[in-house]
C-alpha positions in Angstrom: 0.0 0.0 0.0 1.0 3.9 -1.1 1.3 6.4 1.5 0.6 10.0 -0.6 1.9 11.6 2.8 -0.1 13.8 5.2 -4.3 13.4 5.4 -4.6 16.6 7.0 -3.0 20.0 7.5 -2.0 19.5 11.1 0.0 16.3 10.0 1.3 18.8 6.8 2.1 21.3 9.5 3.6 19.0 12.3 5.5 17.4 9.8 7.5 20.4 8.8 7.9 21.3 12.1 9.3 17.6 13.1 11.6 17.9 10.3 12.8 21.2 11.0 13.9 20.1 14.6 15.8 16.8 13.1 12.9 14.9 15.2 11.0 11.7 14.8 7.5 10.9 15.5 8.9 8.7 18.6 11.0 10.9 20.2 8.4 13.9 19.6 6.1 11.0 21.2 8.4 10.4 24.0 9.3 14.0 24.5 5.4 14.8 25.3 4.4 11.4 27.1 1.6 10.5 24.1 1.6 7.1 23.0 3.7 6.4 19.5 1.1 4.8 18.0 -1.8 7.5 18.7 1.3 9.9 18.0 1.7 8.5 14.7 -2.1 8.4 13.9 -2.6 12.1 14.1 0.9 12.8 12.6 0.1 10.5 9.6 -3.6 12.6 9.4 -5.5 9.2 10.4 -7.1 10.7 13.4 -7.6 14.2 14.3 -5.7 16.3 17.2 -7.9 18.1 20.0 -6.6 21.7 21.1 -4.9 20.0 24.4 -2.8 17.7 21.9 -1.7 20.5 20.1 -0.6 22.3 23.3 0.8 19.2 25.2 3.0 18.7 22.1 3.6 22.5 21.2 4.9 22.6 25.1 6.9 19.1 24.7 8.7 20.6 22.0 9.2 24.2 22.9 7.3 25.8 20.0 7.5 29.3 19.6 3.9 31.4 19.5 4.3 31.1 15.7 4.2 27.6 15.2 1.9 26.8 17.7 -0.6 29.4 16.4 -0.1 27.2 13.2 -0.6 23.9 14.2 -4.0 25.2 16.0 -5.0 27.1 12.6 -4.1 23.8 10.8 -6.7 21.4 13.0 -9.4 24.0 13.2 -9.0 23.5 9.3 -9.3 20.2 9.7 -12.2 19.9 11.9 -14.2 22.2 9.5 -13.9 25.4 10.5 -12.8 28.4 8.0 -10.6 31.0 9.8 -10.2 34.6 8.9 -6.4 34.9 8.9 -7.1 38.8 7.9 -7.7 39.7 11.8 -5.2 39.7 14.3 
């Protein structure tokens, strides 16, 4: 089976940000105390990420305000709703 890469545009998103750090899903996993495998699921864009993921992760990894704005932005997408990036 083909993976075409990332489902979603959180797993898009958290991908880039894995790679810019040099990180893999397991030790982004281990680093925030989330399972691998449920790890994996969201990071692959099989299951979707709840806002306390996001900010267990975005903590884990020491994400600046920038990127974890992102990877909220990302899931709301994801879950449907349409953001106006227009206001601050």
């Amino acid at each position: 089976m083909r993976d075409d890469g990332p489902k979603t545009q959180l797993a898009a998103s958290l991908g880039d940000i894995l790679a810019g750090r040099g990180l893999s899903q397991a030790s982004a996993a281990a680093r925030a105390n989330i399972s691998q495998p449920y790890f994996n699921q969201i990071a692959k864009g099989r299951r979707l990420a709840s806002a306390e993921w996001i900010e267990t992760v975005a903590n884990a990894l020491g994400l600046d305000e920038a990127e974890r704005a992102a990877l909220h932005r990302a899931a709301a997408r994801d879950h449907g709703f349409k953001i106006d990036l227009t206001k601050p």
